[in-house]
LOTI-168867 format. One record per residue (C-alpha): x, y, z; residue in three letters. Coordinates in Angstrom, 2 decimals, always signed. Example, Ala and Ser with C-alpha at 12.3 -4.5 7.8 and 13.67 -1.06 7.14 Angstrom:
2
+---------+---------+---------+-----+
!    east !   north !      up !  aa !
+---------+---------+---------+-----+
!  +12.30 !   -4.50 !   +7.80 ! ALA !
!  +13.67 !   -1.06 !   +7.14 ! SER !
+---------+---------+---------+-----+
END
This chain:
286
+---------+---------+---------+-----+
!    east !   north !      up !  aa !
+---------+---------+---------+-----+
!  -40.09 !   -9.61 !  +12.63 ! UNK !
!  -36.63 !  -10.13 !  +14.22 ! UNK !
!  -33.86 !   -9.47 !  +12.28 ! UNK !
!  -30.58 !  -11.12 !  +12.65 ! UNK !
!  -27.41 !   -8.68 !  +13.31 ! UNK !
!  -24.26 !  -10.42 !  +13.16 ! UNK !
!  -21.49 !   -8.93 !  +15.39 ! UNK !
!  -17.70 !   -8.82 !  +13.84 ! UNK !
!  -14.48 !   -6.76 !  +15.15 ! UNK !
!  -12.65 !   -5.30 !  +12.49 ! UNK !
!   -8.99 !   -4.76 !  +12.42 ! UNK !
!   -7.95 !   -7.28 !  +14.97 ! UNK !
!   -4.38 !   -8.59 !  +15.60 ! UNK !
!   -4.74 !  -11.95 !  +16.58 ! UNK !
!   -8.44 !  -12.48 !  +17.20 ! UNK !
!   -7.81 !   -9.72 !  +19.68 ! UNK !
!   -8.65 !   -5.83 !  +19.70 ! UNK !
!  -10.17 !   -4.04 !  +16.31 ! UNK !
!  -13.59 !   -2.22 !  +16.82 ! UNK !
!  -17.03 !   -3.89 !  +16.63 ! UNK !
!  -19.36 !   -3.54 !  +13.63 ! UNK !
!  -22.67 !   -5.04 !  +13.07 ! UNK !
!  -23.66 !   -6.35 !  +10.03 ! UNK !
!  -27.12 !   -6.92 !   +8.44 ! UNK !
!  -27.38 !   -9.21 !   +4.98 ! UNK !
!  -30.85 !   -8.93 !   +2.55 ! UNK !
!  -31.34 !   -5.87 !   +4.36 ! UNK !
!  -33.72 !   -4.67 !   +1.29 ! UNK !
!  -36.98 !   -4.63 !   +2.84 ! UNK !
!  -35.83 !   -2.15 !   +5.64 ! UNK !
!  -36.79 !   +1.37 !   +5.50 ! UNK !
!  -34.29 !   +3.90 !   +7.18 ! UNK !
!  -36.09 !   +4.48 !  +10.30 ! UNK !
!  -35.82 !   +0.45 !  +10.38 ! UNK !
!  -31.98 !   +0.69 !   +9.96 ! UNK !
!  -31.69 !   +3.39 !  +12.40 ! UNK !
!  -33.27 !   +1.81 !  +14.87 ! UNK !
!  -31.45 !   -1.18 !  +14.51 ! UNK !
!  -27.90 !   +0.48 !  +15.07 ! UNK !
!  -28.96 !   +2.08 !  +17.58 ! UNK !
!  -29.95 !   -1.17 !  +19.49 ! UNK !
!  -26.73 !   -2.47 !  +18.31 ! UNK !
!  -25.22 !   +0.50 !  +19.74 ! UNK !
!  -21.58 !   +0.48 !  +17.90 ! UNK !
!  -20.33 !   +2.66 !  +16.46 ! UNK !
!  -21.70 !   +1.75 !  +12.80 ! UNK !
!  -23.85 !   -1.02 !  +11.27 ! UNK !
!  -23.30 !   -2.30 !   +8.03 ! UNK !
!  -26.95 !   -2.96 !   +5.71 ! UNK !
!  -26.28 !   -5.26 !   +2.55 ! UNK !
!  -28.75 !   -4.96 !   -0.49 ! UNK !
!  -28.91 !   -6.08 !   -3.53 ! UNK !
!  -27.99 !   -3.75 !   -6.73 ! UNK !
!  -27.89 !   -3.84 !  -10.41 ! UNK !
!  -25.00 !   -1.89 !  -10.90 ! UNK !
!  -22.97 !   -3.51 !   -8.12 ! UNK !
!  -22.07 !   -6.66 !   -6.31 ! UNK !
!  -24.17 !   -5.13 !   -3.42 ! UNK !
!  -25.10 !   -1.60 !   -2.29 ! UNK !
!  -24.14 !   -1.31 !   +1.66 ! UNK !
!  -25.31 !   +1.41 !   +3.95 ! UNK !
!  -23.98 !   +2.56 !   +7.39 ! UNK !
!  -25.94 !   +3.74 !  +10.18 ! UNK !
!  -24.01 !   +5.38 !  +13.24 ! UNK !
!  -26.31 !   +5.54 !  +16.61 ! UNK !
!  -27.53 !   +9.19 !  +15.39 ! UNK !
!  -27.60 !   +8.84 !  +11.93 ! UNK !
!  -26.32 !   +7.59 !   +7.92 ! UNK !
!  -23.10 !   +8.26 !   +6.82 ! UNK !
!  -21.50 !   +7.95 !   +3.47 ! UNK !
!  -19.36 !   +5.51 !   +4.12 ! UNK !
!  -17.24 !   +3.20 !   +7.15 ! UNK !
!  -13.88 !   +1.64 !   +6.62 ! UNK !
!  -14.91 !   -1.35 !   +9.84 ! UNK !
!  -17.98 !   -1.53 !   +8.84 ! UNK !
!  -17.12 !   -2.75 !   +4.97 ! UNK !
!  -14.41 !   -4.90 !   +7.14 ! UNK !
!  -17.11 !   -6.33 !   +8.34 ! UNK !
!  -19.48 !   -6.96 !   +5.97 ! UNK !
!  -17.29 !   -8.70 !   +3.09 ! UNK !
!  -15.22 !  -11.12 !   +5.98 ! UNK !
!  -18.85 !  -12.27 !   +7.23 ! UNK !
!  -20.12 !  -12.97 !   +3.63 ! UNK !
!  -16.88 !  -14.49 !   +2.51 ! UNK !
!  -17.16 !  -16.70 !   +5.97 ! UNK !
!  -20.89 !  -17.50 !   +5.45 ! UNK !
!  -19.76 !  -18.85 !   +1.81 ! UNK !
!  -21.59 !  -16.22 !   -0.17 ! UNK !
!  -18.42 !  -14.54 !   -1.58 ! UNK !
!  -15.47 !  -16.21 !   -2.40 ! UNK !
!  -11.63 !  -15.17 !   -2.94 ! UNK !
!  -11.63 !  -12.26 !   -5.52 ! UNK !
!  -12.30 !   -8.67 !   -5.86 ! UNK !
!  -15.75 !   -7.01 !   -5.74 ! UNK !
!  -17.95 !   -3.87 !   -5.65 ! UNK !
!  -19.68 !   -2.09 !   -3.55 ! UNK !
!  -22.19 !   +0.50 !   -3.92 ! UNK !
!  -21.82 !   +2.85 !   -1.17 ! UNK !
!  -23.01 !   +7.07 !   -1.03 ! UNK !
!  -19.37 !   +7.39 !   -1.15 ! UNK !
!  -19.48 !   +6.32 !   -4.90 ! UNK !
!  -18.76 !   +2.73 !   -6.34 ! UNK !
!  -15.40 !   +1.12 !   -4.44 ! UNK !
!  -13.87 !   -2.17 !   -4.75 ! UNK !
!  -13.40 !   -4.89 !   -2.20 ! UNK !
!  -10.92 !   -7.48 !   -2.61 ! UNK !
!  -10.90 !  -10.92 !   -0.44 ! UNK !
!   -7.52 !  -12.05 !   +0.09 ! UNK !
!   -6.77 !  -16.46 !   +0.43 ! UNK !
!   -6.00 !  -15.66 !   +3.98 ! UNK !
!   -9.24 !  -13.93 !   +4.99 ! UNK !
!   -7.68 !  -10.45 !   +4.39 ! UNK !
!  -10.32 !   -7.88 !   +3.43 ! UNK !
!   -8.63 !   -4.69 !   +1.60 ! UNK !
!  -11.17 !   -2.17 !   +0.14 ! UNK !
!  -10.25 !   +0.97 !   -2.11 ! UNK !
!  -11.12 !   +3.93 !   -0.73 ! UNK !
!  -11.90 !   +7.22 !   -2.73 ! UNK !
!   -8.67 !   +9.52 !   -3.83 ! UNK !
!   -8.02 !  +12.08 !   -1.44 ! UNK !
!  -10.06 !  +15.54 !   -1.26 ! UNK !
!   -7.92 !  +18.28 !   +0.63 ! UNK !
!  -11.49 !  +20.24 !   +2.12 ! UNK !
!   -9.47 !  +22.62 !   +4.74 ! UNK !
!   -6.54 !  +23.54 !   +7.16 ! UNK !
!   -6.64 !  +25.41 !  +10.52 ! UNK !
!   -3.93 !  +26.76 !  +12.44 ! UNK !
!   -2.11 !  +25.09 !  +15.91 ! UNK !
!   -3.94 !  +27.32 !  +18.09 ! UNK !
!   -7.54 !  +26.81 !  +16.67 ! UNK !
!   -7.20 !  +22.55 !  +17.32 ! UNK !
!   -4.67 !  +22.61 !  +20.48 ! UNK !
!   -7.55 !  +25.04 !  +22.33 ! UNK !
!  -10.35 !  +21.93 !  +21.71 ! UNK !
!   -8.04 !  +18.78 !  +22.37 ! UNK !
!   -5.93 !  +20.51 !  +25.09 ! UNK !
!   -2.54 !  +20.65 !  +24.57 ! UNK !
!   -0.48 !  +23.66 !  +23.99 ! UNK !
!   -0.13 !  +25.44 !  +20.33 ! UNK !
!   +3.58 !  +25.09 !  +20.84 ! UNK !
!   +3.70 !  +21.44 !  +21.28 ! UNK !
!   +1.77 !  +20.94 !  +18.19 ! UNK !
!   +4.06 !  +23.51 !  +16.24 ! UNK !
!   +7.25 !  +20.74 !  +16.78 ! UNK !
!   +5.77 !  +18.39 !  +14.24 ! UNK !
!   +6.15 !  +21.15 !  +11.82 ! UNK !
!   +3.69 !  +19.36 !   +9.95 ! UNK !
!   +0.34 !  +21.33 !   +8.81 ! UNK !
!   -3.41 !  +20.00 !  +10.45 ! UNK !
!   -5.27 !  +19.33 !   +7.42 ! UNK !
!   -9.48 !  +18.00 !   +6.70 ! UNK !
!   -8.44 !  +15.41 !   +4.13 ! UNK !
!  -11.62 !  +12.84 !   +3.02 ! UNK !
!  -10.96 !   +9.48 !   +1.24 ! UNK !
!  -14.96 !   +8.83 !   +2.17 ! UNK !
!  -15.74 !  +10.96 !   +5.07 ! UNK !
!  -14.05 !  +14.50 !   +5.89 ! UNK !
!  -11.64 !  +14.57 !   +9.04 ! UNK !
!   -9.34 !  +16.56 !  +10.55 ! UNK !
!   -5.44 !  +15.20 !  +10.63 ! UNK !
!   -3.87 !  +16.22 !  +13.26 ! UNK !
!   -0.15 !  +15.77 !  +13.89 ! UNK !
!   +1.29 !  +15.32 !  +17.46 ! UNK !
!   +5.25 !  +15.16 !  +18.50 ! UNK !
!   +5.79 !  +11.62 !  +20.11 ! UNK !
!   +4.94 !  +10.88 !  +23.30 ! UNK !
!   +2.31 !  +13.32 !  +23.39 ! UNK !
!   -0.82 !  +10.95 !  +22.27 ! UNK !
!   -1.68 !   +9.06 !  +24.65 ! UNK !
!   -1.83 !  +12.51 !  +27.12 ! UNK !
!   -4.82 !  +13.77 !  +25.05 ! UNK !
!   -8.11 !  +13.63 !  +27.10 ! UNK !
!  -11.35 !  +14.73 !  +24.59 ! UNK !
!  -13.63 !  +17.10 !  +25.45 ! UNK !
!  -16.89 !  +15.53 !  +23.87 ! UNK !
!  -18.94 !  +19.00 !  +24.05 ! UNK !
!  -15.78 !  +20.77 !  +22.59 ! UNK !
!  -14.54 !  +18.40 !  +19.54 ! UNK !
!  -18.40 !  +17.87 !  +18.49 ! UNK !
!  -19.29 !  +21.88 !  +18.75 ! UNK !
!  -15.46 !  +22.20 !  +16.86 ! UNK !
!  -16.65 !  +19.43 !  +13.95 ! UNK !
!  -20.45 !  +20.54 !  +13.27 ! UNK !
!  -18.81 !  +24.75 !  +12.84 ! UNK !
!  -16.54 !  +22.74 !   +9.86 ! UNK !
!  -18.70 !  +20.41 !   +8.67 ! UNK !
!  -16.50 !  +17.41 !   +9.23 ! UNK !
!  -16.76 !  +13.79 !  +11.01 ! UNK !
!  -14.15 !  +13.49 !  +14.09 ! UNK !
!  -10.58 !  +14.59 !  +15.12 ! UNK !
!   -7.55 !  +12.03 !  +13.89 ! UNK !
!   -4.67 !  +12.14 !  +16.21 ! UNK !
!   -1.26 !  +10.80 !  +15.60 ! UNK !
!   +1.77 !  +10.70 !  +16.02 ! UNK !
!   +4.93 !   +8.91 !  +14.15 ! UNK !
!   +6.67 !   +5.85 !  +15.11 ! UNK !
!  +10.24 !   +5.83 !  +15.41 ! UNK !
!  +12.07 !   +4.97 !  +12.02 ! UNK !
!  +12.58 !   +1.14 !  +12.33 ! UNK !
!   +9.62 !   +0.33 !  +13.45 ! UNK !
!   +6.82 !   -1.83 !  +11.70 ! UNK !
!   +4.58 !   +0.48 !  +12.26 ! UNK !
!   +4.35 !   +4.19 !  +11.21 ! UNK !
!   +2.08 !   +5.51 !  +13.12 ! UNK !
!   +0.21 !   +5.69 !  +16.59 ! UNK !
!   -3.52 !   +7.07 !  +16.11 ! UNK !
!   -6.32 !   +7.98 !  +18.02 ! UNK !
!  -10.05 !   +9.23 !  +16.77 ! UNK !
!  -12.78 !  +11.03 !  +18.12 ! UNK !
!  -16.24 !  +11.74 !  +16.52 ! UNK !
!  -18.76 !  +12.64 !  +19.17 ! UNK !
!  -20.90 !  +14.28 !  +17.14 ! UNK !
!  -21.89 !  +11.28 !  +15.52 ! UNK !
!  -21.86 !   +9.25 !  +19.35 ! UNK !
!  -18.21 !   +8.06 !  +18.98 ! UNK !
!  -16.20 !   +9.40 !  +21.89 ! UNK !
!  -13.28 !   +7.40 !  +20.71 ! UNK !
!  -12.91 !   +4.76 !  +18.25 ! UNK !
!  -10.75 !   +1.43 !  +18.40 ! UNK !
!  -10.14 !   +1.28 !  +14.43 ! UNK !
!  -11.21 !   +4.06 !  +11.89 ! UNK !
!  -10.54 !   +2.50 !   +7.81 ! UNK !
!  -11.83 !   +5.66 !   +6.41 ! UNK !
!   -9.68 !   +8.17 !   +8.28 ! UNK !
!   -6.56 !   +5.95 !   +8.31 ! UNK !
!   -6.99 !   +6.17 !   +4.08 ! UNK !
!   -6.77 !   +9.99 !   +4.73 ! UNK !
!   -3.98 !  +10.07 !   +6.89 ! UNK !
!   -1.86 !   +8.04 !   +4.81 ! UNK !
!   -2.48 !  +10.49 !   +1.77 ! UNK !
!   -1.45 !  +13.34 !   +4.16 ! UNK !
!   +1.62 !  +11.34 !   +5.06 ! UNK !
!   +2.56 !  +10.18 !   +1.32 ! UNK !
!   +2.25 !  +14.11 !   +0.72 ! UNK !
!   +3.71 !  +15.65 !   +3.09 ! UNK !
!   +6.79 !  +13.09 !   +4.13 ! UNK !
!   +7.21 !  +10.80 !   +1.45 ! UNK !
!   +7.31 !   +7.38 !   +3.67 ! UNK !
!   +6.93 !   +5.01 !   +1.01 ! UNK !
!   +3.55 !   +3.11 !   -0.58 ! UNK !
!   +2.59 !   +0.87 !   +2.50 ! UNK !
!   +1.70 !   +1.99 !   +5.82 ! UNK !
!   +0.69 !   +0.15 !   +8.86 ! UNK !
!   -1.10 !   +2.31 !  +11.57 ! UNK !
!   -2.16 !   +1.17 !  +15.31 ! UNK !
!   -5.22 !   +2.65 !  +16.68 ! UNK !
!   -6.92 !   +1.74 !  +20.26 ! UNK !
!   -4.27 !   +1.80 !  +22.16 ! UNK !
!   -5.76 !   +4.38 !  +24.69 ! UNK !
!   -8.79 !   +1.77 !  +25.29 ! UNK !
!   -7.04 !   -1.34 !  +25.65 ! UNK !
!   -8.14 !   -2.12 !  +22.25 ! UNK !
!   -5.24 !   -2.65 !  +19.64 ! UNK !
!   -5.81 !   -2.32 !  +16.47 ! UNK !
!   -4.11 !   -2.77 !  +13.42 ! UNK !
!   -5.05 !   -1.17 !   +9.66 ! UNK !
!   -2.67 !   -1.59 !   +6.61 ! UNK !
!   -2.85 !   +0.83 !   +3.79 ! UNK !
!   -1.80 !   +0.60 !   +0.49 ! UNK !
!   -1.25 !   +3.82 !   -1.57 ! UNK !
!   +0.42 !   +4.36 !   -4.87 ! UNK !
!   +1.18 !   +7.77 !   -5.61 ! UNK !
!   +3.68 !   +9.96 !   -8.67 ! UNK !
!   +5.31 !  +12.62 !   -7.50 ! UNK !
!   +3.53 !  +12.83 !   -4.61 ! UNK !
!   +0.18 !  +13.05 !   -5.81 ! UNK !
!   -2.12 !   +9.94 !   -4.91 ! UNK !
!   -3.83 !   +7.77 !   -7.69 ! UNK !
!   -4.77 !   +4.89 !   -5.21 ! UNK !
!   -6.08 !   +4.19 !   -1.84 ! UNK !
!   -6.64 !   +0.47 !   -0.54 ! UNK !
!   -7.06 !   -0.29 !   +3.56 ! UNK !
!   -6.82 !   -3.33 !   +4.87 ! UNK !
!   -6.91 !   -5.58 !   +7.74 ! UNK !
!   -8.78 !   -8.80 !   +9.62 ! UNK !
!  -11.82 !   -9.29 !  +11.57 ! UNK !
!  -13.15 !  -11.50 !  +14.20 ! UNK !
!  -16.36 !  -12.69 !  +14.04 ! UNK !
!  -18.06 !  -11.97 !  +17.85 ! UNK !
!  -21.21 !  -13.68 !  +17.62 ! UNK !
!  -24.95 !  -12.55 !  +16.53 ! UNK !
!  -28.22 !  -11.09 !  +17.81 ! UNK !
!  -32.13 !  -10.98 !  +16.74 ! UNK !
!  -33.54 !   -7.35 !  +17.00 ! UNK !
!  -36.92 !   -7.10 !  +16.62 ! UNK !
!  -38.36 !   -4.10 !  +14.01 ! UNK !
+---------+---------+---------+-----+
END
């Protein structure tokens, strides 16, 4: 039996860039093993399965190259532009069952897919010195963004880390180190940023590494760029809307909007957003 992946880059500016999800519809005859096996022949960084559901417009699961996870921002990207282009799905909102709970997916006119994202779980903090020993850079460059490191999940736990400017594109992961680092605290991958000058359309610069689950770096992350723009609306007060560039490190721009609406500083609403480029399609056999 060969089952039909399509391919779709999520987050694109232009048709160009984003990060590369595949995408399985009337995935409910496949066991896990069957899913697994299919990322991993895919080999990005997640693959989207679409089922059917009773409680939901569809329950989707994601499979890294390792493993399941709860939940991926590019890979629901993915999944809702390729059944809105496909005709199954047409302008409007919808829902998703995901292990991340029950979130809503809205289609925009212009092809925009924005999806909420759950409200923001503070798990941890560590100090300077624990995360600039792992990503190598001093503590004392870290300590200028005055600005705490934080494991904040809207879907899947990571760590925020803050950088002063200039300073991100100088980071070179240690795969052994961050993965050892993020299976000690139980949490997904290492966000890096650092702020944008004021002026400019976009607020932050961000990199993200999750080799544990077989992501050295990632072009686009939704689920971590919900998180850090909870940390932000907390900590700096920089308005509802955010728009964050990720991939620039791997000649791979990306672009991810987020919507959050907050009172006093406390976050009742997550939404990410963004486009997606459809890349193509394979048959895997199972």
């Amino acid at each position: 039996m060969n089952i039909e992946v399509n391919l779709v880059s999520s987050f694109t500016v232009n048709g160009k860039g984003g990060n590369p999800a595949g995408v399985v519809l009337n995935a409910d005859h496949l066991s896990d093993s069957q899913k697994l096996k299919i990322a991993q022949t895919v080999g990005y960084s997640e693959t989207a399965f679409v089922s059917s559901d009773e409680d939901a417009d569809f329950e989707v699961s994601f499979y890294t190259t390792t493993e399941e996870v709860d939940f991926c921002g590019h890979a629901t990207l993915a999944t809702f532009s390729t059944l809105f282009k496909k005709q199954i799905l047409t302008v409007g909102s919808y829902i998703q069952k995901t292990k991340a709970g029950m979130l809503s997916v809205h289609i925009e006119s212009n092809g925009k897919v924005v999806m909420e994202q759950q409200l923001p779980q503070k798990i941890n903090c560590f100090s300077y010195q624990e995360v600039a020993n792992v990503i190598g850079l001093e503590s004392n460059v870290l300590e200028r963004t005055k600005l705490p490191i934080e494991v904040i999940s809207t879907g899947l736990p990571d760590v925020i880390i803050p950088v002063p400017k200039g300073y991100l594109d100088l980071i070179e992961p240690d795969d052994k180190l961050i993965a050892a680092f993020c299976k000690k605290h139980n949490v997904i991958g290492f966000h890096i940023f650092e702020l944008c000058e004021p002026g400019n359309k976009l607020t932050a610069s961000c990199r993200n590494f999750a080799p544990l689950f077989g992501i050295s770096e990632e072009s686009a992350t939704g689920s971590s760029s919900g998180a850090l723009a909870c940390y932000l609306t907390e900590h700096l007060a920089l308005g509802d809307d955010y728009i964050f560039e990720q991939g620039r490190a791997m000649n791979c721009t990306s672009i991810i909007t987020v919507a959050v609406s907050s009172n006093n500083s406390k976050v009742m609403d997550v939404k990410v957003g963004g486009f997606t480029t459809s890349i193509g399609k394979v048959l895997i056999p199972v």
